[in-house]
C-alpha positions, 0 to 999 in steps of 0.5 A, spaced: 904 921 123 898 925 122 892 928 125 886 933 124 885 939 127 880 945 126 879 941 119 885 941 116 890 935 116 897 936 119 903 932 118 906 931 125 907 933 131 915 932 130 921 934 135 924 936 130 923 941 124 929 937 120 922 933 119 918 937 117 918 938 108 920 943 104 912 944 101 909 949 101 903 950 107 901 953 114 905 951 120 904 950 127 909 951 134 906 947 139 909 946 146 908 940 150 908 941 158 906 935 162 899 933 158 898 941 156 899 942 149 900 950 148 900 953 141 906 957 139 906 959 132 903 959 126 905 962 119 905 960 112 910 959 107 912 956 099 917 953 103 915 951 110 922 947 113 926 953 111 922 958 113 922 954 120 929 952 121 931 959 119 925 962 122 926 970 126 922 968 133 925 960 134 928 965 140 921 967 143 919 959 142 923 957 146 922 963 151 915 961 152 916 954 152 917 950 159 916 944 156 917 940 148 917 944 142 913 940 137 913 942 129 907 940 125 904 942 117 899 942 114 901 943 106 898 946 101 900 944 094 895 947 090 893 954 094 897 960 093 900 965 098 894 968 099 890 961 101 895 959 105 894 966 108 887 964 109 888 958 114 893 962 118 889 967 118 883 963 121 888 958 125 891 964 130 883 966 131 882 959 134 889 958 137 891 964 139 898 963 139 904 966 144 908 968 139 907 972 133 901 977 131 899 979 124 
């Protein structure tokens, strides 16, 4: 499944980051209480299933989450670190995440 926000098209939202790929792209923690859906996280990486599963604030995720956790990726192939930067960049400014500052 898919769907657009903000003018990117990400793959998701899956309750599993075992369904997320290992593509390079920005990624986004979403929690899902009731109807509310609350973002969590966002970061890049050359490989975002990795970086997810084994990612530093899972913990605070969960903390911050009285609901479902959701992965979501909007993959990259054609950018670099520095593009995919960019669009986390400008995802945080527009979500606000819970988690995580840059």
């Amino acid at each position: 499944m898919s769907f657009e926000r903000h003018g990117y098209n990400f793959e998701g939202a899956f309750t599993s980051a075992n369904q997320l790929e290992a593509r390079a792209g920005v990624y986004v923690i979403w929690c899902k209480n009731g109807e509310t859906w609350t973002c969590l996280d966002v970061g890049e990486s050359h490989n975002v299933q990795e970086r997810v599963l084994n990612h530093d604030r899972a913990g605070q995720w969960r903390q911050n989450c009285r609901g479902t956790i959701y992965y979501a990726a909007h993959y990259t192939p054609n950018l670099q670190q520095t593009g995919r930067i960019q669009i986390e960049s400008r995802l945080r400014q527009l979500e606000r995440p819970l988690c995580g500052e840059r």
